[in-house]
C-alpha positions as CSV (number, residue, x, y, z in Angstrom):
1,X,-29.9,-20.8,-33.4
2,X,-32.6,-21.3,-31.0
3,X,-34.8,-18.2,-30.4
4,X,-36.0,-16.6,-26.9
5,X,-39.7,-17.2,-25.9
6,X,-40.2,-13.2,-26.3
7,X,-38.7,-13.4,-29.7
8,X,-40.5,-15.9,-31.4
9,X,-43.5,-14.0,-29.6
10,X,-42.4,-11.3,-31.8
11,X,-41.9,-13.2,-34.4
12,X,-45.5,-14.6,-34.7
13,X,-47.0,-11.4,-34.8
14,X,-45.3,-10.1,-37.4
15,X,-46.1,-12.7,-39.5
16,X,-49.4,-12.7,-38.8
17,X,-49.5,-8.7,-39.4
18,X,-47.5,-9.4,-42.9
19,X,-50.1,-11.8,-43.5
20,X,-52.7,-9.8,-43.2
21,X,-51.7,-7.2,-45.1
22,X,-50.8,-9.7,-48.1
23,X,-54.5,-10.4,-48.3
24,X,-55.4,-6.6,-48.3
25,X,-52.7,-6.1,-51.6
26,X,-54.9,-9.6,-52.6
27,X,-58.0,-7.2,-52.2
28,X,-56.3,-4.2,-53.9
29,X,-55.1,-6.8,-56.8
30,X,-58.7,-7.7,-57.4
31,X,-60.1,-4.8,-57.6
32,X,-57.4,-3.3,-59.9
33,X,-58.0,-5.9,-62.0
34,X,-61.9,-5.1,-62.4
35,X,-61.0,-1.2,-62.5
36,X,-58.6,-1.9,-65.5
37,X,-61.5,-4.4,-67.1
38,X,-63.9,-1.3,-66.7
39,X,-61.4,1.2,-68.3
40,X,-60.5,-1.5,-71.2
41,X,-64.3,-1.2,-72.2
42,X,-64.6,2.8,-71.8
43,X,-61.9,2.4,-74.0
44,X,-63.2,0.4,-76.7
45,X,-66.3,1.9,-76.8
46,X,-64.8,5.4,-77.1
47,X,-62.1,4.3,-79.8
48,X,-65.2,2.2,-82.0
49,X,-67.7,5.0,-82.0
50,X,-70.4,2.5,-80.7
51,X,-74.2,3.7,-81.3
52,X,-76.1,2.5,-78.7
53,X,-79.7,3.0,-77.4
54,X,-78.9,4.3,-73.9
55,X,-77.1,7.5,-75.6
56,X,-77.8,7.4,-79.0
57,X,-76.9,11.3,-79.3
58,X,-73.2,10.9,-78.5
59,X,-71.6,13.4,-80.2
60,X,-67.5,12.5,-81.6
61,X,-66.0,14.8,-79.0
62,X,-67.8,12.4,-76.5
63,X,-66.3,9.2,-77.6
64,X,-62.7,11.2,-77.5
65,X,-63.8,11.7,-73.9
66,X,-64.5,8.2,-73.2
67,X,-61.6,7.1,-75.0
68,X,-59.0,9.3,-73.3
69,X,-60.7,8.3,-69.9
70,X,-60.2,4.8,-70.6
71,X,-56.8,5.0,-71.6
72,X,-56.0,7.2,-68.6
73,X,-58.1,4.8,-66.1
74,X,-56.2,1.9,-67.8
75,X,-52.5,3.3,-67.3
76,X,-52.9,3.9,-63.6
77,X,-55.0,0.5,-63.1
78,X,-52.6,-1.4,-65.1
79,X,-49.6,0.2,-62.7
80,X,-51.5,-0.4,-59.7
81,X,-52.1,-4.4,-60.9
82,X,-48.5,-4.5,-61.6
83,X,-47.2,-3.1,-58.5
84,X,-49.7,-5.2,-56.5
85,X,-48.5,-8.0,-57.4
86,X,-45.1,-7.6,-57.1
87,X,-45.4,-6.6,-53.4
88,X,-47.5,-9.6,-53.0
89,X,-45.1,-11.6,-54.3
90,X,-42.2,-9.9,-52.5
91,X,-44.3,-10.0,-49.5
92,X,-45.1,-14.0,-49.9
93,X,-41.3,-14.6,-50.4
94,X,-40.6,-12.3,-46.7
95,X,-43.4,-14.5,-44.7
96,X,-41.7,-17.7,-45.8
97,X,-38.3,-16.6,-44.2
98,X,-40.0,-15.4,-41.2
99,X,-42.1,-19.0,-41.0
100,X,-38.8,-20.9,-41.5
101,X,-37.3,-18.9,-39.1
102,X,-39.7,-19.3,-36.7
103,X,-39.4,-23.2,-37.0
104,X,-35.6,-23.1,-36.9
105,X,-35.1,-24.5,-40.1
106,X,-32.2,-21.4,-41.3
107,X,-29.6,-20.0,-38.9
108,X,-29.5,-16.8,-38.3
């Protein structure tokens, strides 16, 4: 099925606007990634009881700060990540129809 001039017209922008948007999530994917690096450490160093010179007074109650933090900062990065990349992948698997269809390569 051939497609009208004002159609494909259409057509092209929306997959330019979905493409677009894929590399924001691409954005958001990366920087949930670092965010759930970030809390993994917080985490580590809470559940270890590191010493270190830049606070060498850390009380225990501290670390179980630190450690709760990090798991909390690590749940809702690691969901983030997760739904990220399903949308992006999702949203890959959308643009592909849209550029076949805009080449006439499916009916419909």
């Amino acid at each position: 099925m051939k497609l009208s001039k004002r159609e494909r017209e259409a057509l092209a922008l929306s997959i330019q606007q979905e493409n677009e948007m894929l590399k924001r999530v691409g954005k958001i994917i990366r920087n949930s990634f670092v965010a759930l690096a970030v809390f993994l450490l917080l985490f580590y160093w809470g559940y270890s009881e590191i010493h270190d010179v830049f606070f060498p007074n850390l009380s225990a109650s501290g670390h179980q700060v630190i450690k709760w933090i990090g798991i909390i900062g690590s749940i809702a990065s690691l969901a983030m990540l997760i739904f990220s990349l399903t949308a992006r992948h999702y949203g890959k698997k959308n643009v592909l129809k849209k550029i076949d269809k805009y080449q006439g390569r499916t009916p419909s």
